[in-house]
PDB file of N, CA, C, O and CB in Angstrom:
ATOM      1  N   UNK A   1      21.152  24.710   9.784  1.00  0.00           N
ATOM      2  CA  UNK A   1      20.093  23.886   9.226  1.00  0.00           C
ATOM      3  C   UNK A   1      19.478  23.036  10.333  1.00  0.00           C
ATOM      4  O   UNK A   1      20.111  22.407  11.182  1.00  0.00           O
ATOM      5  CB  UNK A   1      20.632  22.994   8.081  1.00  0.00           C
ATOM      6  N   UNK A   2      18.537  23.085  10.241  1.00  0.00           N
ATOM      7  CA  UNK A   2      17.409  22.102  11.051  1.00  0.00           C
ATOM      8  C   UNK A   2      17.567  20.884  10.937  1.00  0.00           C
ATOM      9  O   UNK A   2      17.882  20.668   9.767  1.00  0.00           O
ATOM     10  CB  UNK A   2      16.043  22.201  10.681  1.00  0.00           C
ATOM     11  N   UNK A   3      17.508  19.687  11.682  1.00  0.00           N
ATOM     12  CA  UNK A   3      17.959  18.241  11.474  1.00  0.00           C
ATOM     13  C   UNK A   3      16.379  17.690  11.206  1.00  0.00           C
ATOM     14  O   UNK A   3      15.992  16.924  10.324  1.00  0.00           O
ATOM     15  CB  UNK A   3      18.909  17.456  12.977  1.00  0.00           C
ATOM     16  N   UNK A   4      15.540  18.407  12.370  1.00  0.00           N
ATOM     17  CA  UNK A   4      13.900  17.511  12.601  1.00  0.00           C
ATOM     18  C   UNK A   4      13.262  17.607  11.660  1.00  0.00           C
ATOM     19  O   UNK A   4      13.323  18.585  10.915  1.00  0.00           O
ATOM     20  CB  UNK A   4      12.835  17.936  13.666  1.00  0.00           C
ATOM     21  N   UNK A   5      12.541  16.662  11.491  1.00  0.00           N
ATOM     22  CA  UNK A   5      11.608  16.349  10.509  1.00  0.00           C
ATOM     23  C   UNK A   5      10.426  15.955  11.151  1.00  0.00           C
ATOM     24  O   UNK A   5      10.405  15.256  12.164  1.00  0.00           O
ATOM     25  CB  UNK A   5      12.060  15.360   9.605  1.00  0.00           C
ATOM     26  N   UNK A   6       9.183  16.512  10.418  1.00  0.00           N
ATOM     27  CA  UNK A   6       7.686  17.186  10.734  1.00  0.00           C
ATOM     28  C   UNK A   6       6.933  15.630  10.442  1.00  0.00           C
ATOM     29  O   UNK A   6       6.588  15.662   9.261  1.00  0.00           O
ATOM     30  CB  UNK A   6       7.070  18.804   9.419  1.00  0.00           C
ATOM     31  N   UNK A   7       6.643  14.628  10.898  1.00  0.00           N
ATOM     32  CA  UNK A   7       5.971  13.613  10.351  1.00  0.00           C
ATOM     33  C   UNK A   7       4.495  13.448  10.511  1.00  0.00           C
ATOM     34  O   UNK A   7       3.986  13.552  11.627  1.00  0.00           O
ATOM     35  CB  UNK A   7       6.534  12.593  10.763  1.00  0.00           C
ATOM     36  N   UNK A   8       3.812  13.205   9.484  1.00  0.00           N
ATOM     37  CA  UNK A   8       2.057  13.756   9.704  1.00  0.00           C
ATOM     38  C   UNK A   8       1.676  12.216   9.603  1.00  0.00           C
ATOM     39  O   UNK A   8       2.235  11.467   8.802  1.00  0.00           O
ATOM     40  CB  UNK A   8       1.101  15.053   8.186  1.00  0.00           C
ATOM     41  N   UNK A   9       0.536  11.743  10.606  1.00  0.00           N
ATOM     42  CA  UNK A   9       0.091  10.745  10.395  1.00  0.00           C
ATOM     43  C   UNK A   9      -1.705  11.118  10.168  1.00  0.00           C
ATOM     44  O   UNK A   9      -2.349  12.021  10.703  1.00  0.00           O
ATOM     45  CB  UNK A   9       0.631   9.813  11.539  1.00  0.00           C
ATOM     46  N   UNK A  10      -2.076  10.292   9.398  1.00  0.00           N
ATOM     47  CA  UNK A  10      -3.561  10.255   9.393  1.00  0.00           C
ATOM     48  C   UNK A  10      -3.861   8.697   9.650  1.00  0.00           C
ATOM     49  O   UNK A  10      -3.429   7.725   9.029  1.00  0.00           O
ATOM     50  CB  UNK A  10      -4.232  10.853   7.910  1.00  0.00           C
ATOM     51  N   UNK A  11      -4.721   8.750  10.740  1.00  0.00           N
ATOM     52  CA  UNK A  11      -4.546   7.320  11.462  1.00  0.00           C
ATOM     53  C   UNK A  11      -5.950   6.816  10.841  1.00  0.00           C
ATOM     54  O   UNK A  11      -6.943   7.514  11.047  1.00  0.00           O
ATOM     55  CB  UNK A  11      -4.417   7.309  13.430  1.00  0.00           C
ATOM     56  N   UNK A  12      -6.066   5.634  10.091  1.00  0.00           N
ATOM     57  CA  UNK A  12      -7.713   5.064  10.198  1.00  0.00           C
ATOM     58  C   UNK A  12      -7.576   3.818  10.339  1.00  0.00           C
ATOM     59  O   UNK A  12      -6.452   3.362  10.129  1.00  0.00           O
ATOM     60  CB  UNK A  12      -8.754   5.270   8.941  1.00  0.00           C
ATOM     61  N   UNK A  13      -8.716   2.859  10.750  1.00  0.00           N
ATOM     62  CA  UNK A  13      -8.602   1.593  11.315  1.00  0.00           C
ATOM     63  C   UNK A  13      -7.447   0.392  10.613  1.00  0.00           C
ATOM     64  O   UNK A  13      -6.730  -0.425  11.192  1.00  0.00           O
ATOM     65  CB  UNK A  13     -10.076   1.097  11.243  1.00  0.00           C
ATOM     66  N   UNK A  14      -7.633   0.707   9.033  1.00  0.00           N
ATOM     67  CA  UNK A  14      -6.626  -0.541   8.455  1.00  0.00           C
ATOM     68  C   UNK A  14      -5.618   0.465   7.901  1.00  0.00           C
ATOM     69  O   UNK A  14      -4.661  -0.303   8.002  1.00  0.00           O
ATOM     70  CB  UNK A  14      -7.341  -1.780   7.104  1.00  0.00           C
ATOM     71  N   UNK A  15      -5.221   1.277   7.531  1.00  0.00           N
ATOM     72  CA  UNK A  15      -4.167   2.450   7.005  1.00  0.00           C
ATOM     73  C   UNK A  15      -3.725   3.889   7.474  1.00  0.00           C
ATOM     74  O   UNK A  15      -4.479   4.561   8.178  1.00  0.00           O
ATOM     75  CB  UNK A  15      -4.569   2.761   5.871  1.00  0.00           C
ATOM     76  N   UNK A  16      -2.607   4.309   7.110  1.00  0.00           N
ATOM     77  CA  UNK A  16      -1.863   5.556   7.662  1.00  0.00           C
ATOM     78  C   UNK A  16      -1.750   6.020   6.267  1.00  0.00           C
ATOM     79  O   UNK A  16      -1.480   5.284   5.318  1.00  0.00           O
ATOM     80  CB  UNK A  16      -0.338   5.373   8.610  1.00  0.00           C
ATOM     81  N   UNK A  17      -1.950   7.153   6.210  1.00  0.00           N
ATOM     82  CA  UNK A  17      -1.447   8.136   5.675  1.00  0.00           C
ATOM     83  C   UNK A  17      -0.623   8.876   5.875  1.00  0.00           C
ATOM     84  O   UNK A  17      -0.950   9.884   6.502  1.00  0.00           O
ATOM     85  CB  UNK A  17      -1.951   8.611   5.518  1.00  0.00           C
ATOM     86  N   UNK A  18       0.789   8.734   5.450  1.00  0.00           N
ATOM     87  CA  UNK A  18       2.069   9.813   5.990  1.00  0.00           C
ATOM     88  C   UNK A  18       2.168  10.496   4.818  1.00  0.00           C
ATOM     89  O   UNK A  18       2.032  10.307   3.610  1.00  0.00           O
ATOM     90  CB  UNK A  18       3.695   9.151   6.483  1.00  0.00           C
ATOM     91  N   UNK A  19       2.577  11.738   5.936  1.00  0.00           N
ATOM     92  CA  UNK A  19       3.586  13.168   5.184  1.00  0.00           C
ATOM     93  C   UNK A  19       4.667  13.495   5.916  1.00  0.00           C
ATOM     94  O   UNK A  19       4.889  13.221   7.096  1.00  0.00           O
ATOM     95  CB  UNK A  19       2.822  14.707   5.069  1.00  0.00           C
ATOM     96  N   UNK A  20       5.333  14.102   5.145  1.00  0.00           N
ATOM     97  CA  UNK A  20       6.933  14.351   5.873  1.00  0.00           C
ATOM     98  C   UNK A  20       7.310  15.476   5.522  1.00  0.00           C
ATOM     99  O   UNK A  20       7.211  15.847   4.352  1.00  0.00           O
ATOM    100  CB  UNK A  20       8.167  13.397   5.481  1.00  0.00           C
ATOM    101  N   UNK A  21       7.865  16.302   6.581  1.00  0.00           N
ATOM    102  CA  UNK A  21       8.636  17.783   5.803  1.00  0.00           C
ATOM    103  C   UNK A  21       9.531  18.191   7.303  1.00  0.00           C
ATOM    104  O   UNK A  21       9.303  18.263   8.511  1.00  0.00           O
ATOM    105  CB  UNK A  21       7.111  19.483   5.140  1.00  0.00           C
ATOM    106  N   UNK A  22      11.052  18.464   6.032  1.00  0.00           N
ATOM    107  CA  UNK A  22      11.836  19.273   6.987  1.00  0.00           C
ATOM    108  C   UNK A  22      11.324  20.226   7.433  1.00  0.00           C
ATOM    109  O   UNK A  22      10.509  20.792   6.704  1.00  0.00           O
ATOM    110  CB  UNK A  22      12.878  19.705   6.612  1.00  0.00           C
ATOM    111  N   UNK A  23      11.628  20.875   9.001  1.00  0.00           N
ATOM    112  CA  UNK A  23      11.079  21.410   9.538  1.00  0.00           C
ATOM    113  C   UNK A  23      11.131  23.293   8.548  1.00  0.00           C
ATOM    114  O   UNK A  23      10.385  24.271   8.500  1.00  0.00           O
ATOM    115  CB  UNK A  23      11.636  20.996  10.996  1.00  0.00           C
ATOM    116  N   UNK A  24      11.870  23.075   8.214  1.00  0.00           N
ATOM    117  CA  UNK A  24      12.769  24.615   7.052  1.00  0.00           C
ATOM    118  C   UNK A  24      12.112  24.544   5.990  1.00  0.00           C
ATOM    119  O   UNK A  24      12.343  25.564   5.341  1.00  0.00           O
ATOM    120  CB  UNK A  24      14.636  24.526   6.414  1.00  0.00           C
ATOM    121  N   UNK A  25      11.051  23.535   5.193  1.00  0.00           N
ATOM    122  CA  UNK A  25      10.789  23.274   4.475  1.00  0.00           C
ATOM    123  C   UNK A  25       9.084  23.949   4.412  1.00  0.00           C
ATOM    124  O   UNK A  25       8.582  24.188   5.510  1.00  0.00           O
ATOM    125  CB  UNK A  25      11.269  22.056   4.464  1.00  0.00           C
ATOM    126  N   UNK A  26       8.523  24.144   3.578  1.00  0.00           N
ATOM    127  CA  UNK A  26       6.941  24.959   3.862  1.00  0.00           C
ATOM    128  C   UNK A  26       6.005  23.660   3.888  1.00  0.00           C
ATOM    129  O   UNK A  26       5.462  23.380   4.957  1.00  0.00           O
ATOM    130  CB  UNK A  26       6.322  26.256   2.368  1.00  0.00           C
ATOM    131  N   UNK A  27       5.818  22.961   2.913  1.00  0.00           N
ATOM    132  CA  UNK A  27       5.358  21.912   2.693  1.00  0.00           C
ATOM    133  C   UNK A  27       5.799  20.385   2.750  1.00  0.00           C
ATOM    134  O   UNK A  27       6.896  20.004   2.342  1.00  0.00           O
ATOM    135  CB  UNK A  27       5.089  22.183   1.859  1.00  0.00           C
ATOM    136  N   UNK A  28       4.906  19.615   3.254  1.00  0.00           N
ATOM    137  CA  UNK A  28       5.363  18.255   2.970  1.00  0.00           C
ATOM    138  C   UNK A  28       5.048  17.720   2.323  1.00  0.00           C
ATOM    139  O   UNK A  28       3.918  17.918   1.875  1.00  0.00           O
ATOM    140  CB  UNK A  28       5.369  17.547   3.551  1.00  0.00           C
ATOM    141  N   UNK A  29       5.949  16.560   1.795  1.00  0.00           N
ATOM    142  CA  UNK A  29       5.525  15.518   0.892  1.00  0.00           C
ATOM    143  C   UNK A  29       4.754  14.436   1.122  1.00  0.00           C
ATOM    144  O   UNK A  29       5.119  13.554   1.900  1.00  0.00           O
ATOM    145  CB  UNK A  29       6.411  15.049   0.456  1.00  0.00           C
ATOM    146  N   UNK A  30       3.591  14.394   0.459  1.00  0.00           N
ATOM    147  CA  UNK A  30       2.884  13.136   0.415  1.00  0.00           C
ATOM    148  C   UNK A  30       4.086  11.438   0.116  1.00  0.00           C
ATOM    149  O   UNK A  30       4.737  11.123  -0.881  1.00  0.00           O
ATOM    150  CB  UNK A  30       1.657  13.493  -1.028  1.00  0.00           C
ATOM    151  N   UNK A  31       3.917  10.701   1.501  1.00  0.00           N
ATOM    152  CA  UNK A  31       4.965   9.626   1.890  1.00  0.00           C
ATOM    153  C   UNK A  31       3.843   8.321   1.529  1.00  0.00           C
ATOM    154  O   UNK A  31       4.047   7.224   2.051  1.00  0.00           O
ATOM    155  CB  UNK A  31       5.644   9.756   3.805  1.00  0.00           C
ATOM    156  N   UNK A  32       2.754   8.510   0.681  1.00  0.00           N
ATOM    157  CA  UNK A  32       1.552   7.249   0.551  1.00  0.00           C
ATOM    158  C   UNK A  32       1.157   6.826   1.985  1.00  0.00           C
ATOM    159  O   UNK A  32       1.281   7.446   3.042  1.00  0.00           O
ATOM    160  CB  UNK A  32       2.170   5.727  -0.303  1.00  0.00           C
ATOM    161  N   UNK A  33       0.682   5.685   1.748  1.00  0.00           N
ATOM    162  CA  UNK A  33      -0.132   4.663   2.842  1.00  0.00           C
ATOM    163  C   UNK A  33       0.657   3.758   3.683  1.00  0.00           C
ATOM    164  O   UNK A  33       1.759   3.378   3.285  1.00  0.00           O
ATOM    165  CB  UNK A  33      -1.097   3.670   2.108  1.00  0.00           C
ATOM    166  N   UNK A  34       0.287   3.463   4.570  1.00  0.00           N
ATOM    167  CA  UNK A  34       1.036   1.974   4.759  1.00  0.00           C
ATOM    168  C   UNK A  34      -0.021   1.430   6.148  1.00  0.00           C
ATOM    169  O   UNK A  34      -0.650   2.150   6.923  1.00  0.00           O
ATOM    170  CB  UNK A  34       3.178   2.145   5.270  1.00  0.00           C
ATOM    171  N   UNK A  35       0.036   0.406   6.125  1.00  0.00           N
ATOM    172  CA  UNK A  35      -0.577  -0.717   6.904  1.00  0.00           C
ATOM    173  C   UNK A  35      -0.348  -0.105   8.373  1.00  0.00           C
ATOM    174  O   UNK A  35       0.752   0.354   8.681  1.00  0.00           O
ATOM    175  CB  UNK A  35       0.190  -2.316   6.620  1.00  0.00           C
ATOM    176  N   UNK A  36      -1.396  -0.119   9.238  1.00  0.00           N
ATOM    177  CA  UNK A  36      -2.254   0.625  10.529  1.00  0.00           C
ATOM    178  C   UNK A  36      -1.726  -0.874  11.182  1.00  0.00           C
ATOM    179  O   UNK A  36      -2.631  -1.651  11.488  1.00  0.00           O
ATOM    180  CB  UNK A  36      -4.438   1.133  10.389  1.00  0.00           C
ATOM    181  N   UNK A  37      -0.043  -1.408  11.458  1.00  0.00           N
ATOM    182  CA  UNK A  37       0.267  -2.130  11.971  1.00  0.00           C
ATOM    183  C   UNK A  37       1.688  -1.764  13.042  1.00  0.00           C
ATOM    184  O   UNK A  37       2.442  -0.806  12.876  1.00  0.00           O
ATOM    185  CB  UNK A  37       0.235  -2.971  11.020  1.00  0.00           C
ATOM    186  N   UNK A  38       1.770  -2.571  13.901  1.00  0.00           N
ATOM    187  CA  UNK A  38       3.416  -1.910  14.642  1.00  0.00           C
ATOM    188  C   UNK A  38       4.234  -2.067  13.803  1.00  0.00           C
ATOM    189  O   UNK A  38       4.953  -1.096  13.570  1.00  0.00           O
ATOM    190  CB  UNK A  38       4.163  -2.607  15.983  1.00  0.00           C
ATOM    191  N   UNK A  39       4.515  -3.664  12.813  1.00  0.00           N
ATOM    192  CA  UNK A  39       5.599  -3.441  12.586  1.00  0.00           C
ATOM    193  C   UNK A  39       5.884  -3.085  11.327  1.00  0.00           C
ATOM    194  O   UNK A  39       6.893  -3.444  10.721  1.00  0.00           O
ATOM    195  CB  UNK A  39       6.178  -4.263  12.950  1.00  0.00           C
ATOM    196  N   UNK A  40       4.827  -2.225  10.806  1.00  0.00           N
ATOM    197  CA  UNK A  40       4.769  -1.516   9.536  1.00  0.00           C
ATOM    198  C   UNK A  40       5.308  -0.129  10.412  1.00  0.00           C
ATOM    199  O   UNK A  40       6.383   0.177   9.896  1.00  0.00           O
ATOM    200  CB  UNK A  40       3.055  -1.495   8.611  1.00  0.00           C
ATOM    201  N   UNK A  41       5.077   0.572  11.228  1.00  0.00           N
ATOM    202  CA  UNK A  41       5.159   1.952  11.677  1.00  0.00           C
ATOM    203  C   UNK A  41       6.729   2.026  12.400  1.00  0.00           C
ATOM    204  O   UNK A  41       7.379   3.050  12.615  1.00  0.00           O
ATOM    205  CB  UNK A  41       3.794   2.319  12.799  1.00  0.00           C
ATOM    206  N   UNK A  42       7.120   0.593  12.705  1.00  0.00           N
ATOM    207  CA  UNK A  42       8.498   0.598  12.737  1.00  0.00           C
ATOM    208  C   UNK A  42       9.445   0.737  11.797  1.00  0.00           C
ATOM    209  O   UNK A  42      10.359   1.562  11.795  1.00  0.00           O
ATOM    210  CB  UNK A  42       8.774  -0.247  13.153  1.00  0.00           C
ATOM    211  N   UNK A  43       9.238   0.024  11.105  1.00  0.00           N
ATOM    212  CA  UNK A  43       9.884  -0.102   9.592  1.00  0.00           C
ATOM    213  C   UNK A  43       9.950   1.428   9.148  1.00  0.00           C
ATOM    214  O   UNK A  43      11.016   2.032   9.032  1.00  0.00           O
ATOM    215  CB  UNK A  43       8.834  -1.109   8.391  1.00  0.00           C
ATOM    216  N   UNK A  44       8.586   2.038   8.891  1.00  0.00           N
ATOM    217  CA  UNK A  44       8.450   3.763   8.813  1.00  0.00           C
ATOM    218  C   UNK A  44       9.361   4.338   9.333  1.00  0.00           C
ATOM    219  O   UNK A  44      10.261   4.707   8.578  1.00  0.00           O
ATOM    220  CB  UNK A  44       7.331   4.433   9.448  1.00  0.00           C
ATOM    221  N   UNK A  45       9.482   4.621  10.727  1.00  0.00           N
ATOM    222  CA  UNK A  45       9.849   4.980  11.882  1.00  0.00           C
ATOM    223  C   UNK A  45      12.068   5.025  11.608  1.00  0.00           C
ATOM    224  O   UNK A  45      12.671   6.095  11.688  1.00  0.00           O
ATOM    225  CB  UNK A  45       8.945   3.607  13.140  1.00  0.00           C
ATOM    226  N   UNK A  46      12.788   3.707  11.324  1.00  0.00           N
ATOM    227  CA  UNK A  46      13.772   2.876  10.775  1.00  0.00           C
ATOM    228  C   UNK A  46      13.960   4.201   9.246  1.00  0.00           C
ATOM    229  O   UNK A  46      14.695   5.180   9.370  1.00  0.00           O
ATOM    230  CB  UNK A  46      13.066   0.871  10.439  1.00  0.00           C
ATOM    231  N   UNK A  47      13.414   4.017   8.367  1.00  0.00           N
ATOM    232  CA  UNK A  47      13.356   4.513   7.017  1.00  0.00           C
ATOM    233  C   UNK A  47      13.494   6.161   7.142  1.00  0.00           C
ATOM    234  O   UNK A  47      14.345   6.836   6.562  1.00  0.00           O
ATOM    235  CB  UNK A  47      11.915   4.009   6.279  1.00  0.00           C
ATOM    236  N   UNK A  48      12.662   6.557   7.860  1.00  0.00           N
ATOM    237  CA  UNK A  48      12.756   7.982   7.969  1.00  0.00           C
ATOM    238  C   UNK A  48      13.988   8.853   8.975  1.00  0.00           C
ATOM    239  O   UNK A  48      14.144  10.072   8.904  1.00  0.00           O
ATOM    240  CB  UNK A  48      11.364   8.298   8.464  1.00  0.00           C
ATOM    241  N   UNK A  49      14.680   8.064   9.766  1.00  0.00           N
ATOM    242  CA  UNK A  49      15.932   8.468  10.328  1.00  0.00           C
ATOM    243  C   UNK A  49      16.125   8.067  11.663  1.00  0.00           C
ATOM    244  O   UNK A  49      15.521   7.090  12.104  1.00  0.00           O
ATOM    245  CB  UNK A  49      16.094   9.826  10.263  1.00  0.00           C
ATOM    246  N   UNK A  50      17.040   8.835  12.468  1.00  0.00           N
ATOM    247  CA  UNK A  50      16.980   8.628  14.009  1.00  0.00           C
ATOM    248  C   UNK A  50      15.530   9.377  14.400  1.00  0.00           C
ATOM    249  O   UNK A  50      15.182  10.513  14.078  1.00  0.00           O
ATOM    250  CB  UNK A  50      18.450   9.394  14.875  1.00  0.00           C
ATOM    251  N   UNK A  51      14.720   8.292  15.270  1.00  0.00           N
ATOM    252  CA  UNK A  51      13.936   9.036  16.544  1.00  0.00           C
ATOM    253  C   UNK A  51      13.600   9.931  16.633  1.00  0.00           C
ATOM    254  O   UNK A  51      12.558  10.564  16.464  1.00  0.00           O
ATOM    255  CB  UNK A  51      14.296   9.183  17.482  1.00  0.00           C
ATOM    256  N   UNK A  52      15.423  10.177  17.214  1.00  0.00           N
ATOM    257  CA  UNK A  52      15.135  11.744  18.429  1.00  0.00           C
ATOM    258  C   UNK A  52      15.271  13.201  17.456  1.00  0.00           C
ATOM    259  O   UNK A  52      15.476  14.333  17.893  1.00  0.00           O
ATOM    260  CB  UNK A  52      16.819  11.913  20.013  1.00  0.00           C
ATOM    261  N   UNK A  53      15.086  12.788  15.985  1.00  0.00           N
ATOM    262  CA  UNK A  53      15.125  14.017  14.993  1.00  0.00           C
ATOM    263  C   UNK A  53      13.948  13.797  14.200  1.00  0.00           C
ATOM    264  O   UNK A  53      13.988  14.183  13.032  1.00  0.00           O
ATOM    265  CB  UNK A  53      16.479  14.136  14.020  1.00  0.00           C
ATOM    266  N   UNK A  54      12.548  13.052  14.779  1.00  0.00           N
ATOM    267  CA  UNK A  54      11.752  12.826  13.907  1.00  0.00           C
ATOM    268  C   UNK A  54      10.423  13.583  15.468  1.00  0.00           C
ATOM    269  O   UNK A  54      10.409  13.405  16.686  1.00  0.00           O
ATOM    270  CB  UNK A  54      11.838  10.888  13.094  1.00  0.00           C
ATOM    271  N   UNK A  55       9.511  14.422  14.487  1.00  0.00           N
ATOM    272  CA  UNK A  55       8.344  14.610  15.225  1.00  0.00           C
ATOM    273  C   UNK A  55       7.264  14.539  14.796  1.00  0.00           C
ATOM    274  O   UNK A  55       7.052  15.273  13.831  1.00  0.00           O
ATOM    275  CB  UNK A  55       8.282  15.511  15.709  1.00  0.00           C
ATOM    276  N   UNK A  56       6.370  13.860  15.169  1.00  0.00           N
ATOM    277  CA  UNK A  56       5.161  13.481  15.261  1.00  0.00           C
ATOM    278  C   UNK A  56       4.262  14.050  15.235  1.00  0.00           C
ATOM    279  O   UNK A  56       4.193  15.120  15.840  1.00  0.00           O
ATOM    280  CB  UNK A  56       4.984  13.024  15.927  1.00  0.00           C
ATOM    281  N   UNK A  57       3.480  13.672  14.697  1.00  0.00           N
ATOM    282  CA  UNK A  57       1.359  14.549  15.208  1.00  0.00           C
ATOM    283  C   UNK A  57       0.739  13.560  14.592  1.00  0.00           C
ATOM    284  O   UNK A  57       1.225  13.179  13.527  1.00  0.00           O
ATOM    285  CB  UNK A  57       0.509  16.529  14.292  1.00  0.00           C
ATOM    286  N   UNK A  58      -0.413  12.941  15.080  1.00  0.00           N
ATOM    287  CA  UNK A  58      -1.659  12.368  13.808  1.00  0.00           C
ATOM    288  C   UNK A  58      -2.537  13.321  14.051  1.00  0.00           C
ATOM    289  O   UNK A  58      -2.586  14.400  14.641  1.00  0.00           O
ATOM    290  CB  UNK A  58      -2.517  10.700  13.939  1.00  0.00           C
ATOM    291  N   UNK A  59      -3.316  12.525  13.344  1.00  0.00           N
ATOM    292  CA  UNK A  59      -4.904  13.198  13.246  1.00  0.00           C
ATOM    293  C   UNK A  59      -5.755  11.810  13.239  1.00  0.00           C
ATOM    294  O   UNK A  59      -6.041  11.248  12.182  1.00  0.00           O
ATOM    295  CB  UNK A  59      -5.263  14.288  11.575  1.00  0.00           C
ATOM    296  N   UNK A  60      -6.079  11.384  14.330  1.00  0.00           N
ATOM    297  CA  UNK A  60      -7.142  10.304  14.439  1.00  0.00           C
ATOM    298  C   UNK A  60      -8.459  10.077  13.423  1.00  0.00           C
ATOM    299  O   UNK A  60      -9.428  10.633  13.941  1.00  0.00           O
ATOM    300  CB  UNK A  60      -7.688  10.527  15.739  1.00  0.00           C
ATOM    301  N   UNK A  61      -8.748   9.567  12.393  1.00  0.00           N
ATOM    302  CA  UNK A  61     -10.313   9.140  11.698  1.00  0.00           C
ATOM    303  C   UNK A  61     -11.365   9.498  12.528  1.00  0.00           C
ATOM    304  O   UNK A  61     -11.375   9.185  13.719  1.00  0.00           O
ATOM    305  CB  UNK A  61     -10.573   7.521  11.444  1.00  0.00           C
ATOM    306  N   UNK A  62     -12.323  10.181  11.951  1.00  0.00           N
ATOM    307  CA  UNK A  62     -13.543  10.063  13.103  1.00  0.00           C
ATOM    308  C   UNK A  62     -14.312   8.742  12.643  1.00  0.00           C
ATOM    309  O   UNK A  62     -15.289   8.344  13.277  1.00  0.00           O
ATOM    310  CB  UNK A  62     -14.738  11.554  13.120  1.00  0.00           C
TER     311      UNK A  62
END
């Protein structure tokens, strides 16, 4: 079994949009909004597991 987990950000000036999916998994789950702040994306970051088993991508707002 796969440990990493797929974390999707949609970045816009005041909010994030996260998704999350084991990497084994087809789809992710819609994880809601949260505040376009550090120590909101820490807290995220804390909640969703260790680090070095979490991977990343956004997609910047145009």
């Amino acid at each position: 079994m796969n440990d990493i987990r797929d974390v999707a950000l949609d970045v816009h000036r005041e909010t994030i949009t996260v998704a999350v999916a084991d990497l084994d998994w087809d789809d992710p789950a819609n994880h809601g909004f949260i505040c376009n702040r550090p120590e909101t994306v820490r807290k995220l970051v804390w909640r969703l597991g260790e680090p070095e088993q979490l991977m990343f991508r956004y997609k910047k707002a145009d």
